[in-house]
N, C-alpha and C positions, 0 to 999 in steps of 0.2 A: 504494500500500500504506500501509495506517493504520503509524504508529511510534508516537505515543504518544495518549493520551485522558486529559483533564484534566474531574472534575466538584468543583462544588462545590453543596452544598446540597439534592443530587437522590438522595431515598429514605434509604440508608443511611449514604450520607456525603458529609459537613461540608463535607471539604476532600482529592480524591484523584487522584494521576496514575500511570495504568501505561501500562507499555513495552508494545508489542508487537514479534512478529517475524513471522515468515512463520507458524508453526505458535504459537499461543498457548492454554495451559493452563489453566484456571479449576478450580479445586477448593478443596474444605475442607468447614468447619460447614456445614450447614441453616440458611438465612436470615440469610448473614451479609453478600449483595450481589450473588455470586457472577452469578447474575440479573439484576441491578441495574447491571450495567455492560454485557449485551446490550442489555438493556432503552432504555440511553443511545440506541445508536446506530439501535435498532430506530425509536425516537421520533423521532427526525434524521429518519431517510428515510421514515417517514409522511403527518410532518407537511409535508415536503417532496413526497413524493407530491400532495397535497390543497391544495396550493398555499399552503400557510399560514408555513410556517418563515421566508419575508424578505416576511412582512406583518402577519400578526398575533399570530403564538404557538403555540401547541403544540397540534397534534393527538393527546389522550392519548387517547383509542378509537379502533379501525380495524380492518382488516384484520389487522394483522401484530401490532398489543399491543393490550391495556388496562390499564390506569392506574389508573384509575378519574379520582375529585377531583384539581383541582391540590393540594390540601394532602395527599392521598395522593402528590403524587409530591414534595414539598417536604421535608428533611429535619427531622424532630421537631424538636431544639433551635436550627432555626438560628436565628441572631444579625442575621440582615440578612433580608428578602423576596424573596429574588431565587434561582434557580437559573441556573447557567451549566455551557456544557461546552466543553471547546476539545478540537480534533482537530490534529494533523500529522503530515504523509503526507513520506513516504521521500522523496520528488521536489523538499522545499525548499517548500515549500505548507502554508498552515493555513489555521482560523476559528477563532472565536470567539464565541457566541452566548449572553447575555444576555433573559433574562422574568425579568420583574417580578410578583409575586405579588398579587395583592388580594384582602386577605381578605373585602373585603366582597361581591364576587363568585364568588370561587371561580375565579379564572381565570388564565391566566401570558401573561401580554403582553410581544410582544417588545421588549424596550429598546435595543437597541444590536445588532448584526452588523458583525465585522471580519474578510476574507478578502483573502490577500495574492493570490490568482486565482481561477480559473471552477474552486471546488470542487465543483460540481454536477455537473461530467463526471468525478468519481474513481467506481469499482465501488460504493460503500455508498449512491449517488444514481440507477445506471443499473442498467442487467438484467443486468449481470457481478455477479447477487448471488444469493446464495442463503440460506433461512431454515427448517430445520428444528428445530420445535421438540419437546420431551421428548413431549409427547401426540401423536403420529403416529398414523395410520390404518394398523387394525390387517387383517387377512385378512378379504376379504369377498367374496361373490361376484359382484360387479362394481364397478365404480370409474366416479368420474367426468368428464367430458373441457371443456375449456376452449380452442377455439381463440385466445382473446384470450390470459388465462394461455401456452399452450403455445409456440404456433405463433411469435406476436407479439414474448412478452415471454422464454420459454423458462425459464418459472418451474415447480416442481415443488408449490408450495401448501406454507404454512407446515406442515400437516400432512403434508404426502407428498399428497396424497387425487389429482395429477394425473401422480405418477408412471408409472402404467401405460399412459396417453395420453402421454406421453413418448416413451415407450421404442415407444408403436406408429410415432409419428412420427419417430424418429430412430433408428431399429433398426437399422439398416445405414450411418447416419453414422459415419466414422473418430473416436475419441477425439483430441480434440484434443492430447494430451501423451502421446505414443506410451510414451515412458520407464515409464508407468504400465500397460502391456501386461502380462496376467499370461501368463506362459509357458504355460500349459495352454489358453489360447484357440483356438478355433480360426483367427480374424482379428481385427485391429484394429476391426472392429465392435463401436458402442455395446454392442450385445444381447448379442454372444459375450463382449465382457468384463464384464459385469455377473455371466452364468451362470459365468467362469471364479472371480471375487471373489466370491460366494455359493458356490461351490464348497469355499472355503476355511469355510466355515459348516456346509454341510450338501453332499458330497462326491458329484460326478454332478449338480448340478441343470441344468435344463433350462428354462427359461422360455417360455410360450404364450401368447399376447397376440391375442385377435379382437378388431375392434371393431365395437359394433354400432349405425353410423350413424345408421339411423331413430330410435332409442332414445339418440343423446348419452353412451354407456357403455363400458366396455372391462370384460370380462374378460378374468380372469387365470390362471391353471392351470399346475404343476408337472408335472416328472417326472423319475425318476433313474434315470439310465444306459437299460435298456429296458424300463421302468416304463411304465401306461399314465399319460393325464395325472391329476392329483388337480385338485379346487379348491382355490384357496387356504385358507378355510374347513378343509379336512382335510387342511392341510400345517401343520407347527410353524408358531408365534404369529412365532419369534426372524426365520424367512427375510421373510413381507413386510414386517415392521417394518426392516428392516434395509435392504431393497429402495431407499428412497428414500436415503439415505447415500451406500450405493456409487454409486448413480449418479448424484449432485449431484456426487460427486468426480471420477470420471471423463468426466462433460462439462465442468466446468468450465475453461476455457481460462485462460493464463496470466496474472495481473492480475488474477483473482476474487475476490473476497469472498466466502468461506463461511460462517456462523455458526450453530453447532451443538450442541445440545444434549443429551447422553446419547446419543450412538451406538451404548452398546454394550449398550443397552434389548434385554434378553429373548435375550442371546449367551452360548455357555458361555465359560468363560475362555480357549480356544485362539481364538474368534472373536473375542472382544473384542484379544486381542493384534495378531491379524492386522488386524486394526480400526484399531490406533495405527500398527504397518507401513503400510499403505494413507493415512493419513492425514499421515503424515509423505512419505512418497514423493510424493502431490501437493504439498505446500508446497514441497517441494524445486524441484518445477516449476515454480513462483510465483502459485502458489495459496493467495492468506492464507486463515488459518483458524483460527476463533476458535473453541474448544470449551471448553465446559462440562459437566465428568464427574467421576461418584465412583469411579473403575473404576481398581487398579494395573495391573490386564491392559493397557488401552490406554496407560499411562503407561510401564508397562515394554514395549512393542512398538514404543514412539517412541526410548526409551534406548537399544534391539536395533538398531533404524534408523541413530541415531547411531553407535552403537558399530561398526557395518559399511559407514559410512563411506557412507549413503546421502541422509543430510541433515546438515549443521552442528550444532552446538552452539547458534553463535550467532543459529541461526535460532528458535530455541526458547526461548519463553519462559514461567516457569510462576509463576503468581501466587496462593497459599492465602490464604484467608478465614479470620482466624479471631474471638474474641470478645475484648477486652478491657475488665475494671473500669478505668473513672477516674471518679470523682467520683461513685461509686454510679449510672455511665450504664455502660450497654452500648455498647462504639464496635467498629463494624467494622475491624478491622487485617488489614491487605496485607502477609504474607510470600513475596520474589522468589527461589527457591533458585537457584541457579548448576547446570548439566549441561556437566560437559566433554569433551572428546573420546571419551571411554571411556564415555559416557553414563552413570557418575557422577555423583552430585547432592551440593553442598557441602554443607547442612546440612537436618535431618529434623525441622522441630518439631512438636511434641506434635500428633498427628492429623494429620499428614502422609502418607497410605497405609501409617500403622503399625500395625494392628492387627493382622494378622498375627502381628508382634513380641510384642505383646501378651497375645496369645492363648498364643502359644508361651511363653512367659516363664512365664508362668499355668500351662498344663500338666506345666511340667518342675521344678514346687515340688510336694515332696514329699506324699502325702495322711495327715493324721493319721489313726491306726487308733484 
């Protein structure tokens, strides 16, 4: 399990270390990094993937990011060439890895790599990971299937787009972290708890997954309670988008790496709570999870978690973006609130899930006549 990540000089800042815990928070301003620190660890295992991280430098295109230019990933003002990021894991384990910038080609070459062990076997290097990002694949009427992706590596596609190949292959597998069982399932079955946590979205769903071999495709098709099936296509937008979430959570076994981005894309605000519930109950399992969302539904469904005593306090950590003037520069700043037992949060600064407050404040000021 990641504990802490250290960058320096990469996109939006200079010089930054945050904590992690099991469940960890990202939120704040628009384009203040928030991104910018999945983005670190996304380019880790890339470039790692492609065999380049302990040879020559950074894989900034791929599968899983784009970057674009090394000077697009270099931080505007920095003072030195060089971007670094250092990782260490709960287990007494780190790295440390150093590129070197030239500008005359446009490239970041690796200078220096220091690991105190073999941190290429933690989750963020092996297939104990998972990567949904904000644009997921939306309702269509078929999906596409990947036995190298699925079978092999048991990946669901940064977009979702091999979730429904997933779930045809492992429909009747036991969730690995039973604790995560919704009551209303009918079995510890993949497929039966996915339909019971979409249940919690849209109440009665039912899930119908053909695949049709010759053609490399699966469709997908709904139904509620004893409804005939729909296409996805003519089911709400919120259920398939949301489709690949729950079920990256509930396969993921203990020692995972999740990273996630708006989960609670196109849910009303009772699902999106149930959404921080479900997402804190995995971490509790020991399922790190790194999300990134503007949503207090899931914030306050994580606090609810806490507050009933289903995950820690200190498993949770939440990190706001927000803008500060110095020197007539824009600098990204990291504020860490504190949640304690009663999942209470010590302090709320300015754009902190307040606008609510906001709004109300606004409302209840008198209208001149």
């Amino acid at each position: 399990m990641i504990k802490q990540l250290g960058l320096k000089n990469f996109k939006r800042f200079e010089d930054q270390c945050l904590e992690f815990g099991s469940l960890t928070l990202l939120t704040g301003l628009n384009g203040m990094g928030k991104s910018s620190v999945l983005q670190s660890l996304l380019l880790l295992r890339q470039s790692y993937q492609q065999r380049l991280l302990e040879s020559t430098g950074l894989s900034l295109n791929g599968d899983l990011i784009h970057i674009g230019t090394a000077r697009d990933a270099l931080f505007e003002d920095a003072k030195e060439d060089k971007i670094e990021f250092f990782l260490a894991f709960k287990n007494g384990t780190d790295a440390n890895w150093r590129f070197d910038y030239d500008p005359q080609t446009d490239i970041l070459k690796l200078a220096s790599t220091v690991k105190t062990s073999d941190i290429y076997q933690t989750s963020l290097f092996s297939d104990d990971f998972q990567y949904l990002q904000a644009e997921r694949i939306g309702p269509r009427t078929s999906f596409e299937t990947s036995d190298f992706q699925v079978r092999e590596h048991r990946q669901l596609g940064v977009m979702g787009e091999y979730t429904s190949h997933f779930l045809s292959i492992f429909r009747d597998s036991d969730i690995p972290n039973q604790d995560l069982g919704h009551e209303n399932a009918k079995s510890l079955s993949l497929l039966s708890q996915a339909e019971a946590w979409l249940g919690e979205i849209s109440p009665g769903t039912r899930i119908h997954i053909t695949e049709n071999q010759g053609m490399d495709l699966v469709s997908l098709e709904y139904s509620f309670g004893l409804s005939k099936k729909y296409r996805a296509t003519n089911v709400g937008f919120g259920i398939t988008y949301t489709l690949p979430v729950i079920t990256a959570l509930l396969a993921a076994k203990s020692g995972s790496l999740l990273l996630l981005e708006n989960p609670e894309a196109h849910l009303h605000p009772r699902g999106q709570a149930q959404m921080g519930n479900l997402l804190a109950k995995a971490a509790a399992q020991g399922v790190q999870i790194i999300l990134e969302t503007h949503s207090d539904h899931v914030l306050n469904g994580i606090r609810l978690a806490v507050h009933d005593g289903k995950i820690s306090p200190d498993d949770v950590k939440l990190h706001f973006f927000q803008r500060r003037i110095s020197q007539e520069q824009n600098i990204s700043e990291v504020i860490s609130p504190k949640m304690n037992r009663k999942g209470r949060i010590d302090q709320w600064p300015d754009g902190f899930f307040d606008e609510w407050d906001n709004i109300l404040a606004a409302l209840l000021q008198p209208i001149e006549e």
